[in-house]
C-alpha positions in Angstrom: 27.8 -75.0 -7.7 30.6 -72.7 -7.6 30.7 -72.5 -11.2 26.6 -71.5 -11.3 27.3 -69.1 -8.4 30.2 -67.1 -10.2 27.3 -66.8 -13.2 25.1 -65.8 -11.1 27.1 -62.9 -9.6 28.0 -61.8 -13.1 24.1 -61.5 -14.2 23.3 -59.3 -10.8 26.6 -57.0 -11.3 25.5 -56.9 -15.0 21.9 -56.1 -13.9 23.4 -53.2 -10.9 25.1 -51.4 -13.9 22.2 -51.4 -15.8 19.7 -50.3 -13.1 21.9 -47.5 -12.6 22.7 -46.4 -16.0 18.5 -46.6 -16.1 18.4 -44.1 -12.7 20.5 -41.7 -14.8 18.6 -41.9 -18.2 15.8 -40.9 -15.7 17.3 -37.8 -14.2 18.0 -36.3 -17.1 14.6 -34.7 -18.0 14.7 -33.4 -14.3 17.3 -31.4 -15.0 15.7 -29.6 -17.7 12.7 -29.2 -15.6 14.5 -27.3 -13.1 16.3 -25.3 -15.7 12.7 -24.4 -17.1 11.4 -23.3 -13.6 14.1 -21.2 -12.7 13.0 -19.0 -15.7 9.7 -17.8 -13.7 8.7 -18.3 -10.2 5.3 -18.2 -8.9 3.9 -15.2 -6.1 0.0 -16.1 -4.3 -1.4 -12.1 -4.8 -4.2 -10.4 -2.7 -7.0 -12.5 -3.8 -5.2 -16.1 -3.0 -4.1 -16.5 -6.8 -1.0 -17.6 -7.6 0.4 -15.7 -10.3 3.7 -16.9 -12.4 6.0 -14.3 -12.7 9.4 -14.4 -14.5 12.8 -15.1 -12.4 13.6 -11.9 -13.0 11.1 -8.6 -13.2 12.4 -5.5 -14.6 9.5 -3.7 -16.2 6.4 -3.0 -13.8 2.9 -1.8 -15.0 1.4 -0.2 -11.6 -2.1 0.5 -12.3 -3.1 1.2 -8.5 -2.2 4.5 -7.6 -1.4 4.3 -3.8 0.7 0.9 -4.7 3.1 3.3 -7.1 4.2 5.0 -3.4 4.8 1.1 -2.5 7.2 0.6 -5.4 9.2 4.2 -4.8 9.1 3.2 -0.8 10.8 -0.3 -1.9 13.4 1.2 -4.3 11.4 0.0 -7.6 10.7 3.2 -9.2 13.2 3.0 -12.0 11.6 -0.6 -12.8 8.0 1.5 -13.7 6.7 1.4 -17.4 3.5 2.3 -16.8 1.5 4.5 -13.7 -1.3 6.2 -13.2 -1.8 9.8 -14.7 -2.9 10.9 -10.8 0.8 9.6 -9.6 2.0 11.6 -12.5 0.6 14.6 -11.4 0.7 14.9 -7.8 3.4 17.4 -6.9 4.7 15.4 -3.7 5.1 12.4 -6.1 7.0 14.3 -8.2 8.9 15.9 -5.7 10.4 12.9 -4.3 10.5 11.0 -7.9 10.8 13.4 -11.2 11.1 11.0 -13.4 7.4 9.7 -12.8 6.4 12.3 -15.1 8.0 10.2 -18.4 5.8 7.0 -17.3 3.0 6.1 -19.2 -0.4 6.7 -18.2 -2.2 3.8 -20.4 -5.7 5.3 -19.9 -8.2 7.4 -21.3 -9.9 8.8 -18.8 -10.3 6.2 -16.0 -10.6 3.2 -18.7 -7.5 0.9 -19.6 -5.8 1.2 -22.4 -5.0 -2.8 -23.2 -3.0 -1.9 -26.5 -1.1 1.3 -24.7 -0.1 -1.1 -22.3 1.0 -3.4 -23.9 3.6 -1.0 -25.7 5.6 -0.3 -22.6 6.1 -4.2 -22.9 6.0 -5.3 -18.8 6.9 -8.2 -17.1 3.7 -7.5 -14.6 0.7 -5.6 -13.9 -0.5 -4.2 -10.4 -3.9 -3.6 -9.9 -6.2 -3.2 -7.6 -9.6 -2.2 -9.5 -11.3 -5.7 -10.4 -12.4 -4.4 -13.8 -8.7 -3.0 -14.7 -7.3 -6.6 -12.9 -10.1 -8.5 -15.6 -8.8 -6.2 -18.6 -5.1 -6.4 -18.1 -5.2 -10.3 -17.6 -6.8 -10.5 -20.8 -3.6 -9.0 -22.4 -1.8 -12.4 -21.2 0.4 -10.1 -18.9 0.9 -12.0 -15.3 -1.5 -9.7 -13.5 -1.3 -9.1 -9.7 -3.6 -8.1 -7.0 -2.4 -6.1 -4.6 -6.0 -4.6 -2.8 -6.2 -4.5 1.0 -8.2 -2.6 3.6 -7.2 -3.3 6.7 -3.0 -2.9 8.4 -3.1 -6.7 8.6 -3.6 -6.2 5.0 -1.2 -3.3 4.5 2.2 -5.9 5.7 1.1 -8.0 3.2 0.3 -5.9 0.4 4.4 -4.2 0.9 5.2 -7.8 1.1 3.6 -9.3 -1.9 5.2 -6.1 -4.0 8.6 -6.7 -2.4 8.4 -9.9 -4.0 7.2 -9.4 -7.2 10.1 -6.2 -7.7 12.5 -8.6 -5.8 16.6 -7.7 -5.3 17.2 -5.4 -2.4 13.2 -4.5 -2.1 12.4 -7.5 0.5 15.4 -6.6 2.8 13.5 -3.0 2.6 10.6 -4.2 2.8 11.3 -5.7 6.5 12.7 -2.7 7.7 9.2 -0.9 6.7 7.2 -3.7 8.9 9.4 -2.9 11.7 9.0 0.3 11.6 5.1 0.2 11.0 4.6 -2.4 13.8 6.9 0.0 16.1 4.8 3.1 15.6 1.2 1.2 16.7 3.3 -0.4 19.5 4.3 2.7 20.6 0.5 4.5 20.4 -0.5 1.5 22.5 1.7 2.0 24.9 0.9 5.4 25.2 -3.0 4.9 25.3 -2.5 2.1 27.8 -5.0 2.3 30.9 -6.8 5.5 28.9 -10.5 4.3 28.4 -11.9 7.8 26.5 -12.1 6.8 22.8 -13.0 10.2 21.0 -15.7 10.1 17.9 -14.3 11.1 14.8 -15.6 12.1 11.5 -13.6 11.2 8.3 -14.7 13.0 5.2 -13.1 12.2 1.6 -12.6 15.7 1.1 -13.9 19.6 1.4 -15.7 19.9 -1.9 -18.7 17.2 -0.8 -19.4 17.3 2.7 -21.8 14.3 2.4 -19.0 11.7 1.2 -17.5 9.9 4.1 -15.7 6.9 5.3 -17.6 4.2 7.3 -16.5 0.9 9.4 -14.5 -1.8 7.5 -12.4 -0.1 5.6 -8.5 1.3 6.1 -9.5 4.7 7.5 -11.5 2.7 10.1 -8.4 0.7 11.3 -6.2 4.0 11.7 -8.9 5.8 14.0 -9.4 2.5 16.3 -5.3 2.1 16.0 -4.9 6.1 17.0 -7.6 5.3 20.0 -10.8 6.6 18.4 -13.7 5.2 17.2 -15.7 6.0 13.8 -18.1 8.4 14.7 -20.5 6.5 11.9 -22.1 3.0 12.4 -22.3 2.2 8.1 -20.3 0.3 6.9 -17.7 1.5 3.5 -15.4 3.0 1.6 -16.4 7.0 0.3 -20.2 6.5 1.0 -22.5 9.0 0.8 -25.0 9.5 4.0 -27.5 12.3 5.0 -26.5 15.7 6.3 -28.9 14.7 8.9 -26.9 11.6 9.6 -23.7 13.6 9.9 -25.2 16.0 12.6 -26.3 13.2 14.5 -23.0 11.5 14.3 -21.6 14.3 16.4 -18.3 14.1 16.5 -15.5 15.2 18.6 -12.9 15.1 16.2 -13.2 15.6 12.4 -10.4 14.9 9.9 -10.7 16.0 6.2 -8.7 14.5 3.4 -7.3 16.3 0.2 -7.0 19.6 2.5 -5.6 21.7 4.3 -6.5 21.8 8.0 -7.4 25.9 7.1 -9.5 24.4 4.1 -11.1 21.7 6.0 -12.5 24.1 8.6 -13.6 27.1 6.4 -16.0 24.6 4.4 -17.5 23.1 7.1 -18.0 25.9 9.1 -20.0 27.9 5.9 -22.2 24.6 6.7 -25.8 25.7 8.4 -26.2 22.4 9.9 -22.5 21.2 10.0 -20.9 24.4 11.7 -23.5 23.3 14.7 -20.8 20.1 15.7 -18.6 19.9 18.4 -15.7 19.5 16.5 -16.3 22.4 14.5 -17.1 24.6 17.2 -14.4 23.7 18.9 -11.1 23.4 16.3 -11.0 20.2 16.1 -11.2 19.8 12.8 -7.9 19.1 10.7 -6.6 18.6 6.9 -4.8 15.3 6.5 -1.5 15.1 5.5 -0.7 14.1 1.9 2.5 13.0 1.0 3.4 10.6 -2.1 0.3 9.7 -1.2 -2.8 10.6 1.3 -1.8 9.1 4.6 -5.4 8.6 5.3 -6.0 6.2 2.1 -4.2 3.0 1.3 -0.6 4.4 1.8 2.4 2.7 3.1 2.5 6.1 4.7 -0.2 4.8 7.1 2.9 4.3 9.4 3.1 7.9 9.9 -0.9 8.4 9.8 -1.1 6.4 12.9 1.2 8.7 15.3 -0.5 12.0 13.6 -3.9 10.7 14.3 -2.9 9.7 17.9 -1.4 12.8 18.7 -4.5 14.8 17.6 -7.0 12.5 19.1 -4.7 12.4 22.6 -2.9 15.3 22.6 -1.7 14.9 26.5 -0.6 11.6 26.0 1.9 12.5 22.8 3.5 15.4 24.2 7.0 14.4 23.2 5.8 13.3 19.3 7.6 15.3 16.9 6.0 14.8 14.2 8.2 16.8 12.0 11.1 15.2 13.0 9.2 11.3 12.4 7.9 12.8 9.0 12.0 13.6 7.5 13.5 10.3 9.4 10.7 8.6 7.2 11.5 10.5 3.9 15.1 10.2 4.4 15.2 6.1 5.2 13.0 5.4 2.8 12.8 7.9 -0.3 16.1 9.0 0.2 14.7 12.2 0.2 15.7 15.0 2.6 12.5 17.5 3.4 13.4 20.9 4.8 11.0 21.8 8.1 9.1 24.1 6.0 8.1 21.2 3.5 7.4 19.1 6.2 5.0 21.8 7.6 3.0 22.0 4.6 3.0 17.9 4.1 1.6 17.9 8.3 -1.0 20.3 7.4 -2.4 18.6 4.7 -1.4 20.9 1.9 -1.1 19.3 -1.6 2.0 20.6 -2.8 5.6 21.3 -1.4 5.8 24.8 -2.0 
């Protein structure tokens, strides 16, 4: 008996070793695995698709002009290949960033230019346009979504970018949500107990007076965040409605994009039917402020947009804003930029370039 039991110890020490030299056979092909996957790394984009990226990205194709302001905001800009001839022109853009003007624009007209793109060789593409996002997959390029419309939206939008970009641009990218979250914070605050929820008008711009901006959409959220209400019951983004519509909208506050708040109230005020609102009779009408990028549309600037707003809709109630001040503290923190009071001025009043 002993003799059989010393066997059959051998046979099960024999058969440990091998098990074990089998377990490690196994974990072999595991390790190249995870060698393989730490070459790319995956990001879910606006849409809910997940989109494989490499580890690292270094060359960024923004085809969304307000997301190019994300990427400068983030500390990206020198990662940009390819932009968006608008960002290449607008003088606050340039301001801030000169060397947007040496991006490429891969476009002709507004269409995509799959072969131009392809030459400034990126890791990704941003886009928000759904034609653009079907054209630049096709190229095989790991194409990102990064559309929103509402400030729930917005966080996530900075967010998703902050990954894609990656190094230092998350750890900004939580300093802009605090910020952004402490701004409507503070409007609440202000507008607590206050129950008067003035009707406001929000037109595209000065040159078409019949092109507005209904419920649902970005410009919505920033009126009910500022403690108004959209004078207009349609839904949508730049719709076009009746002049008779817009007189019956009545607002008391009207706020113009792409102009000055001197533009804004000249061209409605040469308006036989629209020169009859209250707004107009009465001033309020203003230009919205610009910056990198319109404050009123899609910008990570929408952190300022909400205390502007606020302040005109409830002026008692925001005595102590300074908007000027806010405005540089912003530009400085984040751009790295320092505006003098009289740039600041013209960015408040809606005026499209610094000087």
């Amino acid at each position: 008996m002993k003799k059989t039991q010393r066997i059959l110890l051998g046979l099960a020490l024999v058969f440990g070793i091998n098990v074990a030299a089998g377990c490690q056979s196994q974990t072999k092909p595991a390790k190249s695995t995870a060698a393989a996957s730490s070459t790319t790394r995956t990001v879910t984009d606006m849409s809910g698709k997940r989109v494989q990226l490499p580890a690292k990205v270094t060359r960024v194709a923004d085809l969304w002009h307000a997301n190019n302001q994300v990427v400068l905001l983030l500390g990206g800009q020198k990662k940009l290949v390819a932009t968006t001839q608008m960002i290449k022109q607008s003088p606050w853009f340039k301001t801030i960033d000169p060397s947007i003007s040496k991006v490429t624009a891969p476009f002709a007209g507004d269409d995509l230019q799959s072969e131009e793109l392809l030459k400034t060789k990126p890791d990704v593409v941003i886009a928000a346009d759904p034609a653009q996002i079907k054209q630049a997959k096709k190229t095989k390029v790991p194409t990102v979504n990064a559309m929103y419309q509402t400030f729930a939206g917005l966080r996530r939008s900075v967010n998703l970018t902050a990954q894609v970009l990656g190094g230092q641009a998350p750890k900004v990218a939580k300093r802009y949500q605090r910020l952004l979250n402490g701004n409507l914070a503070y409007v609440k605050r202000q507008l607590k107990g206050v129950t008067t929820k003035p009707k406001v008008l929000h037109f595209v711009n000065a040159t078409n007076l019949n092109q507005v901006d209904g419920t649902g959409t970005i410009v919505d959220e920033w009126i009910k965040a500022a403690g108004g209400q959209n004078a207009l019951r349609q839904s949508g983004n730049m719709i076009s409605v009746t002049t008779e519509t817009l007189a019956k909208s009545n607002p008391d506050v009207i706020i113009v994009g792409s102009a000055t708040t001197a533009q804004a109230r000249a061209a409605l005020k040469k308006n036989a039917v629209l020169s009859k609102l209250k707004a107009v009779k009465t001033n309020h009408v203003y230009g919205n402020p610009q910056g990198t990028f319109p404050w009123d549309r899609y910008s990570a600037e929408e952190a300022l947009q909400v205390l502007w707003a606020a302040q005109k809709l409830h002026p008692a109630h925001f005595k102590q804003l300074d908007m000027v001040a806010k405005t540089k503290a912003f530009y400085q923190e984040f751009y790295h930029y320092q505006l003098s009071t009289a740039q600041t001025n013209r960015l408040l009043s809606g005026a499209s370039t610094p000087k």
